[in-house]
DRENDO-1510 file (C-alpha; in Angstrom, 1 decimal, always signed):
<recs>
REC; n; res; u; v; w
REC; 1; UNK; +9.6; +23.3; -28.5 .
REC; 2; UNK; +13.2; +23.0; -27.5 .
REC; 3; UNK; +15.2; +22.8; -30.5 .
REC; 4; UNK; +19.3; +22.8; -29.5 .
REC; 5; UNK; +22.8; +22.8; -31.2 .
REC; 6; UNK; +24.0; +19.5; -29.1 .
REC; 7; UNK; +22.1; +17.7; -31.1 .
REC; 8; UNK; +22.9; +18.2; -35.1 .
REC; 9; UNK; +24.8; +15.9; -36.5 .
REC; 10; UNK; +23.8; +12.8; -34.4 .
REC; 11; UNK; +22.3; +9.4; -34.6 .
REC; 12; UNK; +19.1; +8.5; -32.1 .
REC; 13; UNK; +17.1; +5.9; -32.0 .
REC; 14; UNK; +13.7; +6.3; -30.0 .
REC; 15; UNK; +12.1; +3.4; -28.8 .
REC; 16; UNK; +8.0; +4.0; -28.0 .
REC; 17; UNK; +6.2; +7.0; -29.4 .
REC; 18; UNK; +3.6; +7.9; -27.1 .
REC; 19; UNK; +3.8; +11.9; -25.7 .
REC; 20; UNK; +7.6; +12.4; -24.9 .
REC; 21; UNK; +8.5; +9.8; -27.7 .
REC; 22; UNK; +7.0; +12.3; -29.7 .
REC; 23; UNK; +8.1; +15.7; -28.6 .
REC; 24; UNK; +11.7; +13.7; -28.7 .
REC; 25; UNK; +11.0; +13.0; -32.6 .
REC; 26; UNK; +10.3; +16.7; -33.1 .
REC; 27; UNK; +13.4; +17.9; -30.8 .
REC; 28; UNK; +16.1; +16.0; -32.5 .
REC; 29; UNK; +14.4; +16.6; -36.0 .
REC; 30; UNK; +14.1; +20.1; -35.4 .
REC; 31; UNK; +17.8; +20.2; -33.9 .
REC; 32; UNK; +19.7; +18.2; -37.0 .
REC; 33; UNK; +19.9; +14.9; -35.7 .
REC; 34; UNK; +19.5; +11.7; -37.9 .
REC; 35; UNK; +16.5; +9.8; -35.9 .
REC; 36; UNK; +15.3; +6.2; -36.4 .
REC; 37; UNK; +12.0; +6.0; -34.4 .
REC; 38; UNK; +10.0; +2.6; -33.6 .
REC; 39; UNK; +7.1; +1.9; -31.9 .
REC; 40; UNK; +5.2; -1.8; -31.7 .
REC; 41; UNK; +1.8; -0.2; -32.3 .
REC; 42; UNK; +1.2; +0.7; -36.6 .
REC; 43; UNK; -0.8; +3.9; -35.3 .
REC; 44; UNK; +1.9; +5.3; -33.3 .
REC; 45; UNK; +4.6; +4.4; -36.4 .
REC; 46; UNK; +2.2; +6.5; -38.9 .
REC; 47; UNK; +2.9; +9.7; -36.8 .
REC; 48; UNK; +6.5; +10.3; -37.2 .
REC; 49; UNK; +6.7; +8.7; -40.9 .
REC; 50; UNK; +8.5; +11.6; -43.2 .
REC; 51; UNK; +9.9; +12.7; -39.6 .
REC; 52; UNK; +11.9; +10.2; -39.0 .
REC; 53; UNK; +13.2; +6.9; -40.1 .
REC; 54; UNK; +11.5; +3.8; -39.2 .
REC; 55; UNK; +13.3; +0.6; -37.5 .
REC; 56; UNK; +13.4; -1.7; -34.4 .
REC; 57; UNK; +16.0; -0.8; -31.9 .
REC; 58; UNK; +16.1; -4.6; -31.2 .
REC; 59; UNK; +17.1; -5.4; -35.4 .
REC; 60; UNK; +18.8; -2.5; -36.5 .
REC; 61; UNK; +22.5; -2.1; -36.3 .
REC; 62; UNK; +23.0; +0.4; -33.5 .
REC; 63; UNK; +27.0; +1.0; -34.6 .
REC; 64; UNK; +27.8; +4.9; -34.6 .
REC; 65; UNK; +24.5; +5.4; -32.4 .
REC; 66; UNK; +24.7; +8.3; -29.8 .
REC; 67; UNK; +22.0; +6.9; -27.7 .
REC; 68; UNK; +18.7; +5.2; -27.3 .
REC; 69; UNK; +15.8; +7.2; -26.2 .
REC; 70; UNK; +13.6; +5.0; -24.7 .
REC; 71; UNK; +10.2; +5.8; -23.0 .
REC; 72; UNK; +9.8; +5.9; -19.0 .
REC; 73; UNK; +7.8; +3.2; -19.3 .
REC; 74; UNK; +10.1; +0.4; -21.0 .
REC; 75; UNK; +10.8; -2.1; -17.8 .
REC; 76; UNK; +14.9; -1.6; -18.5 .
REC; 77; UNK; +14.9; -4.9; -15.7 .
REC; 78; UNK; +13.3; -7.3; -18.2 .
REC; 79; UNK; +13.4; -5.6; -21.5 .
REC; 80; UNK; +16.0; -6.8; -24.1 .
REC; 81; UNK; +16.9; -3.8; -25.3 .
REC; 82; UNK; +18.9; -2.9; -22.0 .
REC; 83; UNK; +21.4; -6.0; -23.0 .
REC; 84; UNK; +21.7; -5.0; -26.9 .
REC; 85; UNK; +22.5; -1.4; -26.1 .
REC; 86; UNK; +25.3; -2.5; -24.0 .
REC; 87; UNK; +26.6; -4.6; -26.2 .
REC; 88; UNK; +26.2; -1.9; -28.7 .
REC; 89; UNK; +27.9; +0.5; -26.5 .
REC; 90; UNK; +25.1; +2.8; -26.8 .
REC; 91; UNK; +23.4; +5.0; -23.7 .
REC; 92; UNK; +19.9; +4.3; -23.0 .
REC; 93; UNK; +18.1; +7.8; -22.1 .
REC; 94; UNK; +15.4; +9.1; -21.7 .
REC; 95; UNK; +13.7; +12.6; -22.8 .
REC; 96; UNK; +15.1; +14.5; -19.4 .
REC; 97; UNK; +18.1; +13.4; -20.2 .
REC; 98; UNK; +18.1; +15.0; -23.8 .
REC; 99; UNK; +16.7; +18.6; -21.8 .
REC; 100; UNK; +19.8; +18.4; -19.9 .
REC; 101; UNK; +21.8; +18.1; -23.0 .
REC; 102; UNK; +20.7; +20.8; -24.0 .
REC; 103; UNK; +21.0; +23.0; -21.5 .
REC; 104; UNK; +24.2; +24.6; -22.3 .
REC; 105; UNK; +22.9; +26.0; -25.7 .
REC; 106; UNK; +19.4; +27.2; -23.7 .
REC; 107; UNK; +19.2; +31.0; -22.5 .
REC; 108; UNK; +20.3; +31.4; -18.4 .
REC; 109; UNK; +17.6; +29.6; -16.3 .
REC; 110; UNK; +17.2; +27.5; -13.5 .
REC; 111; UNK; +15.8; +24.0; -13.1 .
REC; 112; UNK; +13.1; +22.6; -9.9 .
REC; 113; UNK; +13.2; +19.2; -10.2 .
REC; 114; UNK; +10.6; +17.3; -7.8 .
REC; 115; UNK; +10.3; +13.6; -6.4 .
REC; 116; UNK; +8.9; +11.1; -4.3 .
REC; 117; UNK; +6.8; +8.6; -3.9 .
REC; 118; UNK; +3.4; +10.5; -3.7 .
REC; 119; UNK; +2.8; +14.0; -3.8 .
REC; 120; UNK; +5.0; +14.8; -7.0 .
REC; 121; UNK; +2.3; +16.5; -9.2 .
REC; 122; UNK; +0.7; +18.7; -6.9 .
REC; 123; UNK; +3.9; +19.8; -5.5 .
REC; 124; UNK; +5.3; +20.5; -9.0 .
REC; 125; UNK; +1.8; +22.7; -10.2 .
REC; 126; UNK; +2.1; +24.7; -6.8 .
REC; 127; UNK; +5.8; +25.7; -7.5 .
REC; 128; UNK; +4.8; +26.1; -11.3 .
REC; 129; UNK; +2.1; +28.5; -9.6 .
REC; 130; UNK; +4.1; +30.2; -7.1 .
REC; 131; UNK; +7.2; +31.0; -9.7 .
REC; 132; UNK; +4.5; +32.2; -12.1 .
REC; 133; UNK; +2.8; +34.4; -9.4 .
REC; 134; UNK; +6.4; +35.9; -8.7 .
REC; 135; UNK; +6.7; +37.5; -12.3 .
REC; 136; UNK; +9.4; +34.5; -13.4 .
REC; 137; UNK; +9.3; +32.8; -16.7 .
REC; 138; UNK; +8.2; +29.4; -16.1 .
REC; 139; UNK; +7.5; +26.1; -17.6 .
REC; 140; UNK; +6.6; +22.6; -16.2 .
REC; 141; UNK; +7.2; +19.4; -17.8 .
REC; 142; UNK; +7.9; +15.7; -17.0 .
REC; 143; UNK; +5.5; +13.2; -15.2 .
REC; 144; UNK; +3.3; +15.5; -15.1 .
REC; 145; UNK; +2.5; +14.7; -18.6 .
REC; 146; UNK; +3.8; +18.1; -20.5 .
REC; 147; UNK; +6.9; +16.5; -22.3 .
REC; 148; UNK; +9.7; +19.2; -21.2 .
REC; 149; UNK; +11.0; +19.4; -25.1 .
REC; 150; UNK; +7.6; +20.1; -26.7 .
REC; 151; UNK; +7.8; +23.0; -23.9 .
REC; 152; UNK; +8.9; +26.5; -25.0 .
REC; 153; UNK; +12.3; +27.6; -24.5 .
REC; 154; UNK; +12.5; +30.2; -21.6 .
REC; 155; UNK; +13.9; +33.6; -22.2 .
REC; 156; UNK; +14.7; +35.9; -19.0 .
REC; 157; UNK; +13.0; +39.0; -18.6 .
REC; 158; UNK; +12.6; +41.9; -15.8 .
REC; 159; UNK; +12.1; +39.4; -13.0 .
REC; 160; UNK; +15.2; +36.9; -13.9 .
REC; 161; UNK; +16.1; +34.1; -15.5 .
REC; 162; UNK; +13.6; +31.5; -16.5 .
REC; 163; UNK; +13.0; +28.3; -14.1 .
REC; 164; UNK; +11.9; +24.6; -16.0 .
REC; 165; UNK; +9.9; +22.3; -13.0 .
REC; 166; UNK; +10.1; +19.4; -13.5 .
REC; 167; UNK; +8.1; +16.1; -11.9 .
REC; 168; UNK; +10.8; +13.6; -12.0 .
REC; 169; UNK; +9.5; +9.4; -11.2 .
REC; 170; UNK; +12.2; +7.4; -10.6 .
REC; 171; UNK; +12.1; +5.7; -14.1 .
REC; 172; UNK; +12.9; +9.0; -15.5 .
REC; 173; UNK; +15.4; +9.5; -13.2 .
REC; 174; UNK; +17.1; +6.1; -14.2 .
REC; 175; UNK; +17.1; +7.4; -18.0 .
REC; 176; UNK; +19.1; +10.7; -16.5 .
REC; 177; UNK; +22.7; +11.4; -16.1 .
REC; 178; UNK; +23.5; +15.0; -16.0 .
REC; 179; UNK; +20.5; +16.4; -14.9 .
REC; 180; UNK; +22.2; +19.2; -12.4 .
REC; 181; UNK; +18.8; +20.8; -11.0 .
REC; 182; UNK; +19.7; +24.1; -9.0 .
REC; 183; UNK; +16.6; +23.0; -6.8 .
REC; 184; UNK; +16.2; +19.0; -6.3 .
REC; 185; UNK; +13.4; +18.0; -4.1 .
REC; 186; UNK; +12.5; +14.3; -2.6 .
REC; 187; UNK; +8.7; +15.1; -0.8 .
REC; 188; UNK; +8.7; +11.2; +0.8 .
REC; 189; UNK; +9.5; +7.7; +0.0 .
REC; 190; UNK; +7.4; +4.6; +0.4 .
REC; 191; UNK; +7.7; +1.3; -1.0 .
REC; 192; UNK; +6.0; +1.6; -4.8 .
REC; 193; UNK; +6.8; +0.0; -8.2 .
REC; 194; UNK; +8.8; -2.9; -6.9 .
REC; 195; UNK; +8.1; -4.8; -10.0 .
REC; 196; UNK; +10.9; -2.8; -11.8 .
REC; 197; UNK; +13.6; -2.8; -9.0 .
REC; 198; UNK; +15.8; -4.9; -6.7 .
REC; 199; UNK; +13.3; -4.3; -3.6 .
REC; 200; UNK; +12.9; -1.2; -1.7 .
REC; 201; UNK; +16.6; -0.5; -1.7 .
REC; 202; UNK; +16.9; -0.3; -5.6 .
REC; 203; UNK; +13.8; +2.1; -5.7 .
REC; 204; UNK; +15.3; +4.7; -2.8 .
REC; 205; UNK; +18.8; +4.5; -4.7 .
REC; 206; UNK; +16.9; +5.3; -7.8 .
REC; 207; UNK; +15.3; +8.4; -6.1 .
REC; 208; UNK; +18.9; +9.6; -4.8 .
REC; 209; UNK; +20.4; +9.6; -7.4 .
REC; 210; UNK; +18.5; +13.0; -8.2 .
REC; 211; UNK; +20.8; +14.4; -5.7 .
REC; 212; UNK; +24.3; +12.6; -6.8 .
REC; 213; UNK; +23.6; +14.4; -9.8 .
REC; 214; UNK; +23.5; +18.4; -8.5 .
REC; 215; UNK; +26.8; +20.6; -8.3 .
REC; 216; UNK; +27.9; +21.8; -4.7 .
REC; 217; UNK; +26.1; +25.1; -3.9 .
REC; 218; UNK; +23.2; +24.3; -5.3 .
REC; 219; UNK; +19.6; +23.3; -3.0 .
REC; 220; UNK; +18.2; +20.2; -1.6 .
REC; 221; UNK; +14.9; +20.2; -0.2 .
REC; 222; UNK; +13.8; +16.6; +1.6 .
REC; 223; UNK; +11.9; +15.3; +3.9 .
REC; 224; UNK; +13.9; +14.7; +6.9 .
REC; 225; UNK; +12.1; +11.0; +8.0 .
REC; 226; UNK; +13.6; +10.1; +4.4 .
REC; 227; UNK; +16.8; +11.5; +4.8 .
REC; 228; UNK; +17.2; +10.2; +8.8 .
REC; 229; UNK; +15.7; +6.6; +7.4 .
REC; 230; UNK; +17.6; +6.0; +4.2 .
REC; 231; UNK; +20.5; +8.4; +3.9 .
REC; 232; UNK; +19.2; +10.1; +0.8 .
REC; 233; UNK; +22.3; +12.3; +0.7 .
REC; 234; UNK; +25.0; +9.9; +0.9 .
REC; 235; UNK; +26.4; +10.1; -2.6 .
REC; 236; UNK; +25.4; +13.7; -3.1 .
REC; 237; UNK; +28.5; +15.9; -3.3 .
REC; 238; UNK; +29.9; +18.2; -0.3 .
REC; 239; UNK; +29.0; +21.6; -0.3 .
REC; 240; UNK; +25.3; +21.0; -1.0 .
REC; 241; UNK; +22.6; +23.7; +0.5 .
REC; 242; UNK; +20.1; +21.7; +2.6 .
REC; 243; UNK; +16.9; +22.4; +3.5 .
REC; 244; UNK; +14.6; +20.6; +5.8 .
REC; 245; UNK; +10.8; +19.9; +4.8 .
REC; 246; UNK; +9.4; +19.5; +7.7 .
REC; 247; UNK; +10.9; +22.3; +9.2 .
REC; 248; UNK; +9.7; +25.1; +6.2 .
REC; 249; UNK; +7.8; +28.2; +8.0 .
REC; 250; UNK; +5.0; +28.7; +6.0 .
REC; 251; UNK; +3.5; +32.2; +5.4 .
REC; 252; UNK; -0.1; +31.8; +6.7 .
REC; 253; UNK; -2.5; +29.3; +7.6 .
REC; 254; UNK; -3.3; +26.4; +6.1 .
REC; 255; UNK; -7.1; +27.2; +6.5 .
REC; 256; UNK; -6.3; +30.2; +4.3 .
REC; 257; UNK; -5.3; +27.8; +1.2 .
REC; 258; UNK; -8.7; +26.0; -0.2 .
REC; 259; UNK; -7.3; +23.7; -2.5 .
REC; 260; UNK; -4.4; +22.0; -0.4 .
REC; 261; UNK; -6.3; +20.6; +2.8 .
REC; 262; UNK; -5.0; +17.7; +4.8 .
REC; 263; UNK; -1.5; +17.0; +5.9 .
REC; 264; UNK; +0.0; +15.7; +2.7 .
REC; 265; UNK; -1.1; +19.0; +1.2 .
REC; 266; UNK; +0.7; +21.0; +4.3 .
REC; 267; UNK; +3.7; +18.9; +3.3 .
REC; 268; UNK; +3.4; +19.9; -0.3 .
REC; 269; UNK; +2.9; +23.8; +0.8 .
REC; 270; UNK; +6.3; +23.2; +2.6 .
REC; 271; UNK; +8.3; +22.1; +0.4 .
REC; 272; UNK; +6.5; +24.5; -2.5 .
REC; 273; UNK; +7.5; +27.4; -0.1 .
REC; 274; UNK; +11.1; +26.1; +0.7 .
REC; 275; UNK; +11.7; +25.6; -2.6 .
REC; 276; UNK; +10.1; +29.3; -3.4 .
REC; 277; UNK; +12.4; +31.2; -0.9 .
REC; 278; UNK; +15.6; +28.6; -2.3 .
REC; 279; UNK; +14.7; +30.8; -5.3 .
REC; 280; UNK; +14.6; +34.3; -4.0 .
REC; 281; UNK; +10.6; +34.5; -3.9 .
REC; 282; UNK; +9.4; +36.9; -1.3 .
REC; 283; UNK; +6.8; +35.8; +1.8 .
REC; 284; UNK; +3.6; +37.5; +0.8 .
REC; 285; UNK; +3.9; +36.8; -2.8 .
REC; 286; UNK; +4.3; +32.8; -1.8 .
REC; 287; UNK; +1.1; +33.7; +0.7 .
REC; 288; UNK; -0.8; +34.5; -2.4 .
REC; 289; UNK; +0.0; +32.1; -4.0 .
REC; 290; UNK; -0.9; +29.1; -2.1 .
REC; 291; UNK; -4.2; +30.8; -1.3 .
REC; 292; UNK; -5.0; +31.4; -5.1 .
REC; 293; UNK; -3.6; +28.0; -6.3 .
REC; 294; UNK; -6.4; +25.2; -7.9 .
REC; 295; UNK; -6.5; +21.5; -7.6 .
REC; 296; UNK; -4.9; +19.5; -10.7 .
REC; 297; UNK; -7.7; +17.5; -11.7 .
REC; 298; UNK; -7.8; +13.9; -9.8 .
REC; 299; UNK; -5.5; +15.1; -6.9 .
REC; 300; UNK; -8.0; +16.1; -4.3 .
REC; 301; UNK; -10.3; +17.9; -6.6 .
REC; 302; UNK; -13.9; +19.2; -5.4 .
REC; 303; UNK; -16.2; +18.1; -8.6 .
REC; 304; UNK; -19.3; +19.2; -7.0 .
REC; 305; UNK; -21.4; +19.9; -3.9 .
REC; 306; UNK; -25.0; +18.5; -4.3 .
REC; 307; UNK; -27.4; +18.2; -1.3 .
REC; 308; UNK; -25.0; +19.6; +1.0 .
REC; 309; UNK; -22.3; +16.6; +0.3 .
REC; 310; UNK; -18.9; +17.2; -1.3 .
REC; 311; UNK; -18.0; +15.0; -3.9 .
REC; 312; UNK; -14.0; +14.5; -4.0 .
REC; 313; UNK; -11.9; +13.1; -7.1 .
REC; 314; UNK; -9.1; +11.6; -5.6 .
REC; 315; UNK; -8.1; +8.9; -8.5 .
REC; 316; UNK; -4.5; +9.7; -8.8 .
REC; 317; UNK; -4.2; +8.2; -4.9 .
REC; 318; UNK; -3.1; +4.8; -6.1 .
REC; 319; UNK; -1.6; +3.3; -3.4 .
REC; 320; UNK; -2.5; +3.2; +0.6 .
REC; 321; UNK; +0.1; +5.5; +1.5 .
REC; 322; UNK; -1.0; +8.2; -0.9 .
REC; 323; UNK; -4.8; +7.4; -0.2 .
REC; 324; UNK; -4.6; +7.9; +3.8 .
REC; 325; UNK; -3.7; +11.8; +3.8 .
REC; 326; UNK; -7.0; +12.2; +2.2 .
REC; 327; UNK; -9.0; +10.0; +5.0 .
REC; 328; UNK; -7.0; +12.5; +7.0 .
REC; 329; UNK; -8.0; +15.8; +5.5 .
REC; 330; UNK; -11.7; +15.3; +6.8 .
REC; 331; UNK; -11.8; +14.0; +10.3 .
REC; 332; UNK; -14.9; +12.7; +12.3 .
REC; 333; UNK; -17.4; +16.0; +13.4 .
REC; 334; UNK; -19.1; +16.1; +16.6 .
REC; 335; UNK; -18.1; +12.2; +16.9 .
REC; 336; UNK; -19.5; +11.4; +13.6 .
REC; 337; UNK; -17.6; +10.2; +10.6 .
REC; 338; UNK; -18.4; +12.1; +7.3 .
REC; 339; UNK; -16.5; +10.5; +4.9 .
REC; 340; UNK; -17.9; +8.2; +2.0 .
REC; 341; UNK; -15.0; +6.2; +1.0 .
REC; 342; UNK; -14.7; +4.6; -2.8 .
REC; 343; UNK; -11.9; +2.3; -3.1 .
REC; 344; UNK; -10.5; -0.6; -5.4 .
REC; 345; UNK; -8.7; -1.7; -9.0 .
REC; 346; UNK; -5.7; -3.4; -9.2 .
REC; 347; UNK; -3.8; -3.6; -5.6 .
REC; 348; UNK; -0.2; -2.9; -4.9 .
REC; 349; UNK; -0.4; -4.7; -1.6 .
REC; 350; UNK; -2.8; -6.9; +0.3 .
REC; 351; UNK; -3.4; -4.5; +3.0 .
REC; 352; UNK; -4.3; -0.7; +3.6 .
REC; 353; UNK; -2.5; -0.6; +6.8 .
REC; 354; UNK; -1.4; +3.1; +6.3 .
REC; 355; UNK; -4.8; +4.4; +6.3 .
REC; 356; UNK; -5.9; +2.1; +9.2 .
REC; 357; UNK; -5.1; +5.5; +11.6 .
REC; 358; UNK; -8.1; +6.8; +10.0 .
REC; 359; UNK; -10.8; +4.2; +9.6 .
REC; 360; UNK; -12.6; +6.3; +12.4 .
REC; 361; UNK; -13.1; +9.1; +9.3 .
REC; 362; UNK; -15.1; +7.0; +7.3 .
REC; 363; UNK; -18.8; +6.5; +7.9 .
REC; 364; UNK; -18.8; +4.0; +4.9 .
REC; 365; UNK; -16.9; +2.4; +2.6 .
REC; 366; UNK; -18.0; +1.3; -1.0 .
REC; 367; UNK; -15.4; -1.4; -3.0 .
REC; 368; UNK; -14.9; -2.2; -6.3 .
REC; 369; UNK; -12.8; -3.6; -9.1 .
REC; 370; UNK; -10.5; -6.6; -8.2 .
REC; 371; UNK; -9.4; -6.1; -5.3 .
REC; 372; UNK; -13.1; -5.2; -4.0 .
REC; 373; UNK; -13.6; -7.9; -2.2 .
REC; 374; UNK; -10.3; -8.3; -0.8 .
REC; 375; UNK; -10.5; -4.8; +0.9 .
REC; 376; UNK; -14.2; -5.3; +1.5 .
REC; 377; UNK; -12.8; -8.3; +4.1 .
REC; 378; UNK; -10.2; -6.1; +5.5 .
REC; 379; UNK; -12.6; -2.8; +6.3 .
REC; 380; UNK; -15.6; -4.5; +7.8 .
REC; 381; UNK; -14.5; -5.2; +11.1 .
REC; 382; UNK; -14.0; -1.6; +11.2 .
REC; 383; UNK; -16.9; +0.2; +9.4 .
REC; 384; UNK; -20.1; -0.6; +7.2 .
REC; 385; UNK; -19.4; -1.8; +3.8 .
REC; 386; UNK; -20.9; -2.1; +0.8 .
REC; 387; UNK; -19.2; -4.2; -1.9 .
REC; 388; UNK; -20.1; -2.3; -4.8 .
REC; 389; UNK; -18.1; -3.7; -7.5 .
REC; 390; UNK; -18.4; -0.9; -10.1 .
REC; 391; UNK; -17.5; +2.5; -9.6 .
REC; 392; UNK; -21.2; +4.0; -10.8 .
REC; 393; UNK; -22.5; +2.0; -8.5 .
REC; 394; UNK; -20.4; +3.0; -5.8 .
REC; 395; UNK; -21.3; +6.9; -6.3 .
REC; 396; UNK; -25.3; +5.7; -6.4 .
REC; 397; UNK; -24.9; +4.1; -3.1 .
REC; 398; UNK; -22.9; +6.7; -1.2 .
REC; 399; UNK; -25.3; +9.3; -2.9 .
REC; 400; UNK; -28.0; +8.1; -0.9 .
REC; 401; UNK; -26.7; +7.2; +2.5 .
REC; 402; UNK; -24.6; +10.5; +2.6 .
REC; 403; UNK; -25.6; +13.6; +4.8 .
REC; 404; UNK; -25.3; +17.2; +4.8 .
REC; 405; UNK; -21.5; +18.2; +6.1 .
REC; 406; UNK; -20.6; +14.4; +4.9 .
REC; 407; UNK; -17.9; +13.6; +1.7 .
REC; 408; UNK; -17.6; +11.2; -0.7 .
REC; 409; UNK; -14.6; +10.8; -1.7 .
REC; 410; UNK; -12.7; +8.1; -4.7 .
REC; 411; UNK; -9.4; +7.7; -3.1 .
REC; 412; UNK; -8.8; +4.5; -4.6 .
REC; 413; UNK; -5.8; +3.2; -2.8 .
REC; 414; UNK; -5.1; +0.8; -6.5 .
REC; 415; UNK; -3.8; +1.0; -9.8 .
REC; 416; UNK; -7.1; +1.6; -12.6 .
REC; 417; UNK; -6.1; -0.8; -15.2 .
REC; 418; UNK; -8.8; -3.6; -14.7 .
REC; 419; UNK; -12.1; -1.3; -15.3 .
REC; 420; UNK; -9.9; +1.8; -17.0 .
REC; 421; UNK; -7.3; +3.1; -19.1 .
REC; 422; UNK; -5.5; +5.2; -16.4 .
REC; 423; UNK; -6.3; +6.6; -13.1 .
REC; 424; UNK; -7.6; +10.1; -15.2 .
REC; 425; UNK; -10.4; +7.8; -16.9 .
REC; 426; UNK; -11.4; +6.4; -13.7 .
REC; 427; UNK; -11.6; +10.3; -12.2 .
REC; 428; UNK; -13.4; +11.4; -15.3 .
REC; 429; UNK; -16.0; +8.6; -15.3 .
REC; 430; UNK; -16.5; +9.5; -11.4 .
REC; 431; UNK; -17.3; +12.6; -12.1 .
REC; 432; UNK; -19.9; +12.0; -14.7 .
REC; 433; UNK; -21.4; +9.7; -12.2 .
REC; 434; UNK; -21.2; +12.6; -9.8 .
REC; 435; UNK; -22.8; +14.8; -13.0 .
REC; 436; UNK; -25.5; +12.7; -13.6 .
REC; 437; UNK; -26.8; +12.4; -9.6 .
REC; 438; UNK; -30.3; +14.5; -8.8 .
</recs>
């Protein structure tokens, strides 16, 4: 883990104790600082008793505090303790915030730090990949769901320095301040997670700000419909490198790269490659590297091929505008549509207009959760439908109708949380529905 001089002799509190709430615990322990750690949930408490000491940001005395490291996923809109640390005159952070801290006492490295709207993961793996392929030292961290301080510290070796990549969401960014990543990258923007902002304008100003934060000289890599749309770089300082998304010559084919078909993987493959050659990486080692690179699991990932079909985990596609690329990626053969669509959970809006361009993909659709019947409504005037309701069902369904050459793919388009924990449940119980087909 990342242990780090700017740290001994200070007072934290750290408010939720799930992954990064933990690795913070260790970090600041491990560094010298005084930590008072809380978390509603007993089980969560018991791991950091005899680490740390144990008390409620919200009824402690917060006097003398140096900050309060608070999980990404504490609503700072409606959550109290955003009033009584400024009250208190104490910083809210968050984990990234405490990397960049630290930075200064860290051996010479370089930091990738990636965001958007949809995309981030894959895009942060496949620059992970590519770095790694190159002979660099190299770490990733962040939303990804590798806390960056539990990560080892990178020394240089015969290649150069070490480089940290970093998924970035925009609550993480809101806990950052001096984040200065020598490569910041925005892949997109669509409207997502408006329960925690002041509309669409609060959540693109939260995904600048990755840029506000950079020194001149360094890289920006964006999409340029973002940047021509919303001024992304307005507030970024003068003298920053800019490079274009959309314009990235890639080194090959994308026919020759297995795991990143359809055109939000070519976006991805851009900005992994301009991001790659903003770092010194050579052509054919960036080649090699998108041909070589795997799927993360639940992003696009080929579970199985049974009876000539291809069964696709798509669960991390949680909103329409992440979902259509993947209608995209197989198009209609001969005329005929091939894909098996499973969608539904919790919706984010009450339409799927941005995969309406490619309805004519999909041979049939299968619904479930709560917003099955909803989207069941919407797609029949467009395409058979079978309002399946649960997801086993689903696969059943689209088992049997499905041909040779055809896909069935769970690109849910919805949030899991009303049939499962988190969108990796929902992929993993999918694919022991897939496991358990003849």
């Amino acid at each position: 883990m990342i242990v780090s001089s700017a740290f001994a002799g200070k007072t934290y509190a750290v408010l939720g104790l799930a992954r990064s709430g933990l690795a913070t615990v260790d970090t600041l322990v491990a560094s010298g600082a005084r930590v008072v750690a809380w978390d509603s949930r007993e089980e969560a408490r018991a791991l950091v008793e005899g680490k740390a000491e144990l008390g409620d940001p919200m009824e402690i005395d917060l006097a003398g505090f140096d900050g309060i490291v608070v999980s990404p996923g504490v609503p700072l809109n409606r959550h109290p303790i955003a009033m009584r640390a400024r009250l208190a005159g104490v910083p809210i952070i968050g984990d990234i915030e405490l990397f960049a801290l630290a930075r200064p006492t860290l051996p010479p490295h370089k930091v990738v730090g990636i965001t958007g709207t949809n995309g981030k993961s894959t895009t942060t793996a496949l620059i992970h990949h590519i770095i790694e392929q190159a002979g660099y030292p190299a770490v990733m961290g962040g939303n990804i769901g590798l806390p960056i301080l539990s990560q080892p510290p990178l020394e240089p070796n015969l290649h150069g320095v070490g480089v940290y990549v970093l998924e970035l969401s925009s609550y993480q960014i809101d806990l950052t301040h001096s984040l200065d990543c020598d490569v910041a990258v925005l892949l997109n923007i669509t409207p997502d997670h408006l329960d925690r902002y002041d509309g669409f304008e609060g959540y693109v100003a939260s995904k600048t700000r990755l840029f506000s934060m950079q020194s001149a000289e360094h890289v920006a890599v964006i999409d340029y419909g973002a940047e021509a749309d919303f001024d992304i770089l307005a507030h970024a300082p003068d003298g920053l490198s800019i490079s274009f998304i959309d314009t990235a010559d890639l080194p090959g084919a994308q026919s020759e790269w297995p795991a990143l078909q359809g055109p939000h993987n070519l976006q991805n493959a851009q900005a992994a490659t301009a991001v790659a050659k903003a770092l010194g990486i050579d052509e054919a080692t960036i080649a090699n590297a998108l041909a070589s690179y795997a799927s993360l699991p639940h992003r696009m990932q080929a579970v199985r091929t049974l009876n000539g079909v291809l069964y696709v985990n798509d669960s991390k596609a949680t909103n329409a505008a992440s979902t259509a690329p993947a209608l995209a990626a197989w198009p209609a053969k001969d005329g005929k549509p091939r894909i098996h669509w499973i969608l539904g959970g919790v919706a984010k809006s009450d339409n799927l207009d941005e995969c309406a361009p490619h309805f004519g993909n999909v041979a049939h659709a299968y619904t479930i959760g709560e917003a099955g019947h909803m989207f069941a409504d919407l797609l029949r005037p467009h395409m058979a439908v079978d309002d399946s309701e649960m997801l086993s069902a689903a696969v059943r369904r689209a088992a049997r109708i499905a041909q040779p050459g055809d896909v069935v793919l769970l690109s849910p388009a919805c949030a899991s949380f009303d049939q499962f924990r988190d969108f990796e449940a929902r992929g993993d119980a999918f694919a022991a529905a897939v496991a358990a087909l003849e």
